[in-house]
TIMI-741680 format. One record per atom (N, C-alpha, C): residue number from 1; residue in one letter; chain; atom name; x, y, z. Coordinates in steps of 0.2 Angstrom, whole numbers, plus 5000, padded with zeros to 4 digits. Layout:
<atoms>
(NUM, 'a', 'A', 'CA', (X, Y, Z))
...
</atoms>
This chain:
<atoms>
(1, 'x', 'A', 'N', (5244, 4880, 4781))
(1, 'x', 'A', 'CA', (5242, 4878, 4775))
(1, 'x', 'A', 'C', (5244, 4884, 4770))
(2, 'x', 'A', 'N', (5245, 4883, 4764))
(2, 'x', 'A', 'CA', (5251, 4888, 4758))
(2, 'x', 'A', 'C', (5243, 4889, 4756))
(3, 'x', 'A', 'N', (5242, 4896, 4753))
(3, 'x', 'A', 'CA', (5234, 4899, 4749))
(3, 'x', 'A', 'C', (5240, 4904, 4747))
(4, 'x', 'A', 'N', (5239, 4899, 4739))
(4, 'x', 'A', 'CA', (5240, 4903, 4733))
(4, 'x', 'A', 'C', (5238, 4907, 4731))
(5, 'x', 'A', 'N', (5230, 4910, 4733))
(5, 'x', 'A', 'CA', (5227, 4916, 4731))
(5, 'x', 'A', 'C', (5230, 4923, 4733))
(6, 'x', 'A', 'N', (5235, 4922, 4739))
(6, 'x', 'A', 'CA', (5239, 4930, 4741))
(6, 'x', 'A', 'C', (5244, 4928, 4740))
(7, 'x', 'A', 'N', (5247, 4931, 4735))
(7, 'x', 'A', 'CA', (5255, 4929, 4733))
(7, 'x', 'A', 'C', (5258, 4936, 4740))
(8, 'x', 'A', 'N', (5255, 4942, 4742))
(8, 'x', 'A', 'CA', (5259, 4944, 4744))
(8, 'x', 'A', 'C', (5261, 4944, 4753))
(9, 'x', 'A', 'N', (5258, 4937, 4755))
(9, 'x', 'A', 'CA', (5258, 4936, 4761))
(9, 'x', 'A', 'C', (5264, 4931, 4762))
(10, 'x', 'A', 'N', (5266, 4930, 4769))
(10, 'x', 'A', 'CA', (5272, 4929, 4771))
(10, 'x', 'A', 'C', (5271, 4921, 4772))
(11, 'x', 'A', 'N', (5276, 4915, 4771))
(11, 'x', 'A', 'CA', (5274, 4909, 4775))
(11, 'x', 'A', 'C', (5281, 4909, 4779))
(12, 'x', 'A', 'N', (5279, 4903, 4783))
(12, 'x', 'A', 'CA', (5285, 4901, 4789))
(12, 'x', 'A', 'C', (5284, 4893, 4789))
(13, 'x', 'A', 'N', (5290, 4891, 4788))
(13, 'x', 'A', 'CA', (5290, 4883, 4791))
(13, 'x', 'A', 'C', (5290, 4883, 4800))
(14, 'x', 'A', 'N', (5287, 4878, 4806))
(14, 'x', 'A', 'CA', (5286, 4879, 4811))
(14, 'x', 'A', 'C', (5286, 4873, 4813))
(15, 'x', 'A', 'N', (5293, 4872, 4815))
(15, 'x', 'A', 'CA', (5294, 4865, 4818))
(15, 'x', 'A', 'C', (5294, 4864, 4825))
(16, 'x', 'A', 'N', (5293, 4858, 4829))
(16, 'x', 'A', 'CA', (5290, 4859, 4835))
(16, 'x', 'A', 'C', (5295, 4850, 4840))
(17, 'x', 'A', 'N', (5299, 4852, 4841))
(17, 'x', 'A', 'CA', (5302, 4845, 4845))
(17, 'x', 'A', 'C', (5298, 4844, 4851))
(18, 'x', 'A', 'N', (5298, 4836, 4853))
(18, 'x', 'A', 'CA', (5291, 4835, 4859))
(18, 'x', 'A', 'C', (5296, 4829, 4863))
(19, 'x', 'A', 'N', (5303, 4828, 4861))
(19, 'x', 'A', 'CA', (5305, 4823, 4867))
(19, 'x', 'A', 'C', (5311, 4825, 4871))
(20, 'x', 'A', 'N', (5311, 4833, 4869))
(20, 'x', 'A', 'CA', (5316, 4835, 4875))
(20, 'x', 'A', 'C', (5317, 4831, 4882))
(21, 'x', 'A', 'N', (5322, 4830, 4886))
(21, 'x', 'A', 'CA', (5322, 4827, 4891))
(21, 'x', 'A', 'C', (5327, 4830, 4896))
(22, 'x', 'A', 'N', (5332, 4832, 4894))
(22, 'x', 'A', 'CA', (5338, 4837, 4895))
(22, 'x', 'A', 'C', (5338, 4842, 4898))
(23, 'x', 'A', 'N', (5331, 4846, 4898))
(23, 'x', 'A', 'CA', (5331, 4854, 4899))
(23, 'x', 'A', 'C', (5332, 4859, 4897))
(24, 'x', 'A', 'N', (5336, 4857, 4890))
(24, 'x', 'A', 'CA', (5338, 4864, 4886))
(24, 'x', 'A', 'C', (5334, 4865, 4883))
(25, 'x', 'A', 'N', (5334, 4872, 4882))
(25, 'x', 'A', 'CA', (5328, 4874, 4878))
(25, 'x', 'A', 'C', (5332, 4878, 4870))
(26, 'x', 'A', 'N', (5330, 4873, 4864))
(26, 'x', 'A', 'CA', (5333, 4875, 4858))
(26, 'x', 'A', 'C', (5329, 4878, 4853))
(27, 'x', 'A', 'N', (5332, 4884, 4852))
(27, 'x', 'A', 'CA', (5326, 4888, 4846))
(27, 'x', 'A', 'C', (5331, 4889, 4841))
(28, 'x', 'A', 'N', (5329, 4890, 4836))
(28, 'x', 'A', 'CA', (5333, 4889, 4830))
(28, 'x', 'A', 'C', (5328, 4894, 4825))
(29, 'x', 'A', 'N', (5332, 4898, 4821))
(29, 'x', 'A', 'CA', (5327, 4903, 4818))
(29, 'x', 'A', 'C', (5332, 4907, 4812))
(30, 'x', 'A', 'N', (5326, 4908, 4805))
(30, 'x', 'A', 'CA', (5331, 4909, 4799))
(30, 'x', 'A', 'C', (5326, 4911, 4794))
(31, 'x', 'A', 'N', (5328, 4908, 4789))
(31, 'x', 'A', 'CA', (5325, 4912, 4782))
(31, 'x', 'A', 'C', (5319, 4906, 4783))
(32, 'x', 'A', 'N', (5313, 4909, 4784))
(32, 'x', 'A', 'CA', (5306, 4907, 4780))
(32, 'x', 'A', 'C', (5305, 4900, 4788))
(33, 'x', 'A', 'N', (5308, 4903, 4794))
(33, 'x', 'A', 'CA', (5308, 4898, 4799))
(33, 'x', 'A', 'C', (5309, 4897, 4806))
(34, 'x', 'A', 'N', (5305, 4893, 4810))
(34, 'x', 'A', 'CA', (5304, 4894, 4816))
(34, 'x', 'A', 'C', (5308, 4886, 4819))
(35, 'x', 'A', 'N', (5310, 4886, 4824))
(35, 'x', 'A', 'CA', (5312, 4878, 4826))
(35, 'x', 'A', 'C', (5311, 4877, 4833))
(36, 'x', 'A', 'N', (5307, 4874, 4838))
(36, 'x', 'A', 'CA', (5308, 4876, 4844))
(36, 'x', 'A', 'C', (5307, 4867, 4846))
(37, 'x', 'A', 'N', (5314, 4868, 4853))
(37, 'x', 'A', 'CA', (5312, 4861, 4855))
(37, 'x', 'A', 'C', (5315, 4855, 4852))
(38, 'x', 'A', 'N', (5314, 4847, 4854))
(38, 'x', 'A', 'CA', (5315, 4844, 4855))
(38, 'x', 'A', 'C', (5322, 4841, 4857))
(39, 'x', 'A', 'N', (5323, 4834, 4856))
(39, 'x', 'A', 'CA', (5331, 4833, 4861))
(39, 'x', 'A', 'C', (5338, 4835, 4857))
(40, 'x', 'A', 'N', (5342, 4835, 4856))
(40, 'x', 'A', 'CA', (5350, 4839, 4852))
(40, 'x', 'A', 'C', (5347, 4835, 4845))
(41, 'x', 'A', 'N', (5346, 4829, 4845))
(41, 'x', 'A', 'CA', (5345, 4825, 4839))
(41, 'x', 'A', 'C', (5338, 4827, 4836))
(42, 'x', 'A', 'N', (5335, 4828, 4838))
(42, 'x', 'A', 'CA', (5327, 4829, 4834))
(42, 'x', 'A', 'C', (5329, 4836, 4831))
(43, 'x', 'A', 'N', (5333, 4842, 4836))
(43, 'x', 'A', 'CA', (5333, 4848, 4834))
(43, 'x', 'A', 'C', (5338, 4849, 4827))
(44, 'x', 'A', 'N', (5342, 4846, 4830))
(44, 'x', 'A', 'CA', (5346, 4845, 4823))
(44, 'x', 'A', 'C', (5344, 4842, 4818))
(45, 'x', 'A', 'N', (5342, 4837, 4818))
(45, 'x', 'A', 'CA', (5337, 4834, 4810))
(45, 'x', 'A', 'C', (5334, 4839, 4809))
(46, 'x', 'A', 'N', (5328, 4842, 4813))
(46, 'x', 'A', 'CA', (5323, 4846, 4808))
(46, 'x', 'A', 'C', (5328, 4853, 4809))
(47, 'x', 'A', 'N', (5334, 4855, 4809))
(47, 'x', 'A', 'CA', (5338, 4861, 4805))
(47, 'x', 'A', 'C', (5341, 4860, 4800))
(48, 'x', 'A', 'N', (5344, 4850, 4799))
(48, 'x', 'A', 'CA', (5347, 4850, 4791))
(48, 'x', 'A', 'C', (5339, 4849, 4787))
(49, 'x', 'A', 'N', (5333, 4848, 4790))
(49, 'x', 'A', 'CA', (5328, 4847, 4783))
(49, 'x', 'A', 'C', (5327, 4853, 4781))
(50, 'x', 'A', 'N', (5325, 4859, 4786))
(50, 'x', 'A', 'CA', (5325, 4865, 4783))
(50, 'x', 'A', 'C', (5329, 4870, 4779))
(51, 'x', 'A', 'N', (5336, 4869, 4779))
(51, 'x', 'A', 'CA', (5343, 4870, 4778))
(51, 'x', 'A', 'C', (5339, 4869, 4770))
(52, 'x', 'A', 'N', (5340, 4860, 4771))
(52, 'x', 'A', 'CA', (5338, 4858, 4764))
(52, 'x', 'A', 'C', (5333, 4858, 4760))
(53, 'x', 'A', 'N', (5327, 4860, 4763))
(53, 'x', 'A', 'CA', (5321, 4863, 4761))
(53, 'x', 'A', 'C', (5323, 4870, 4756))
(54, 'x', 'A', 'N', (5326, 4876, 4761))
(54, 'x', 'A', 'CA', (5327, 4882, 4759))
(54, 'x', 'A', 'C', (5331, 4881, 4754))
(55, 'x', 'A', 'N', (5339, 4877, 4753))
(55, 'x', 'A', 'CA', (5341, 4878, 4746))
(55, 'x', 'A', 'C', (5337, 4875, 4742))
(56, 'x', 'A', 'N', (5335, 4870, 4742))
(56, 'x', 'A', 'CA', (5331, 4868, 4736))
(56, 'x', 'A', 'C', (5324, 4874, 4733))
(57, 'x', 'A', 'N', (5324, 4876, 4738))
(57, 'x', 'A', 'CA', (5318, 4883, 4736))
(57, 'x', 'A', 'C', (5321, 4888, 4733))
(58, 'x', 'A', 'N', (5326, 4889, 4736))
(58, 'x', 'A', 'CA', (5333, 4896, 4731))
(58, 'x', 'A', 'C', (5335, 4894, 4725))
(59, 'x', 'A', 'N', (5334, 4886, 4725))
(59, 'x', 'A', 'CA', (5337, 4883, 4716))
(59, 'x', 'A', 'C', (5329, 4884, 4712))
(60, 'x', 'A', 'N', (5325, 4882, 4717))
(60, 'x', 'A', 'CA', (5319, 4886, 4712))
(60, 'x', 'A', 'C', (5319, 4891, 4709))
(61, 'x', 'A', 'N', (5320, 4897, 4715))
(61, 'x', 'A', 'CA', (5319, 4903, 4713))
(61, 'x', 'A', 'C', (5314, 4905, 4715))
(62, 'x', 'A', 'N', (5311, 4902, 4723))
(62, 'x', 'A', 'CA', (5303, 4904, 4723))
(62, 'x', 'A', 'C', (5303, 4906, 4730))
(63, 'x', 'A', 'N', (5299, 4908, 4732))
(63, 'x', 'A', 'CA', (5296, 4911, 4740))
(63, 'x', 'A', 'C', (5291, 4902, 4742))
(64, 'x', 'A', 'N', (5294, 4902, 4749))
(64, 'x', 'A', 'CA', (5289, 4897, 4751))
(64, 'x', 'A', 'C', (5281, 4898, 4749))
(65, 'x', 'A', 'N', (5279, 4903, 4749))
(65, 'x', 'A', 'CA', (5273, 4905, 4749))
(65, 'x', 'A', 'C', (5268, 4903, 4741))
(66, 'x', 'A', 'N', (5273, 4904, 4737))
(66, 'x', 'A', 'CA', (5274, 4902, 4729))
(66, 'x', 'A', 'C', (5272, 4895, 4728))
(67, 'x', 'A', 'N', (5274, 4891, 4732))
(67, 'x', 'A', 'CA', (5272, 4884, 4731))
(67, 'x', 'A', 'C', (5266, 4880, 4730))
(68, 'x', 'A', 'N', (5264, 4878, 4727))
(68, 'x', 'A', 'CA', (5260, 4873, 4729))
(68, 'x', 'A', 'C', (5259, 4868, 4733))
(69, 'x', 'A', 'N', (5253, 4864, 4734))
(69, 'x', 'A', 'CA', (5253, 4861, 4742))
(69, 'x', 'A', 'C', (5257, 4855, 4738))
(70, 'x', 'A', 'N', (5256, 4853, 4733))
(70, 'x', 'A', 'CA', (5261, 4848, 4729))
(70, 'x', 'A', 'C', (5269, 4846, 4729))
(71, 'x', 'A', 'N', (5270, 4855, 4729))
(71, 'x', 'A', 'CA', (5276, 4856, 4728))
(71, 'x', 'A', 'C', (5280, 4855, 4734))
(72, 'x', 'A', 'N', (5277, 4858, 4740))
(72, 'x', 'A', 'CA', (5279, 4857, 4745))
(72, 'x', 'A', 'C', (5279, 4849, 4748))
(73, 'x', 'A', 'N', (5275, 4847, 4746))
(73, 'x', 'A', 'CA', (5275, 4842, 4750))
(73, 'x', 'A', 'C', (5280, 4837, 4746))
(74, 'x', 'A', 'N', (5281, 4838, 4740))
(74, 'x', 'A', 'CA', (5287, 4835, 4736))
(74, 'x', 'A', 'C', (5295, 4837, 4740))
(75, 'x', 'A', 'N', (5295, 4842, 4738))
(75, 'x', 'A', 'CA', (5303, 4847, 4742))
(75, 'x', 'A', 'C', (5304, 4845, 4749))
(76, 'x', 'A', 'N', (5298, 4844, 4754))
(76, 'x', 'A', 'CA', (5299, 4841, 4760))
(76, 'x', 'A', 'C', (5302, 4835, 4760))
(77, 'x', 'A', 'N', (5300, 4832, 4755))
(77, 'x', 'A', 'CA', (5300, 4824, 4758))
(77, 'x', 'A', 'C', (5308, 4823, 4755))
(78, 'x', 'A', 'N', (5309, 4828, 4751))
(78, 'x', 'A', 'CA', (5315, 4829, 4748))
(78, 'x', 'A', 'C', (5322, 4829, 4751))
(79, 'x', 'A', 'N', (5320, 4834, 4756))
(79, 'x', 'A', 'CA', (5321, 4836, 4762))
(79, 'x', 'A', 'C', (5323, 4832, 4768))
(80, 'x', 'A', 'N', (5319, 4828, 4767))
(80, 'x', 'A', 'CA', (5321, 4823, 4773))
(80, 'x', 'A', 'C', (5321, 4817, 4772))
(81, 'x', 'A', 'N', (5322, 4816, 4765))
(81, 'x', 'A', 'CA', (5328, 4811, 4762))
(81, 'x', 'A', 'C', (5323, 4805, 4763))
(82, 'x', 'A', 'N', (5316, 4805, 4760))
(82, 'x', 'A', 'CA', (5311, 4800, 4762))
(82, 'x', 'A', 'C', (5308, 4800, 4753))
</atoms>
């Protein structure tokens, strides 16, 4: 959850893949993100949504942490083309 009252706290996106079947173990890690798991396909979707999340936050001009819970869930869904 984003708490607008500490601007000077850090946030992270923390995706979490659950249909691996393969055995690889894929971790994916960047500006403002965590990515762990799921199968080639799941892992790769949630690194273009984050990818896409992150620029749209750079053309803001804002820190994840800056958002509103509004705003975030708007840029998400943005994000993942929904």
């Amino acid at each position: 959850m984003i708490n607008n009252n500490d601007k000077n706290k850090e946030a992270m996106l923390f995706g979490v893949g659950l249909d691996n079947r393969d055995g690889h173990k894929r971790i994916t890690k960047g500006d403002n993100f965590y990515l762990a798991g799921g199968s080639e396909e799941t892992h790769e979707r949630m690194t273009e949504t984050v990818i896409k999340f992150n620029e749209k936050l750079a053309r803001k001009g804002k820190h994840l942490q800056e958002l509103s819970r509004e705003e975030f869930r708007d840029m998400m869904r943005e994000a993942e083309g929904k």
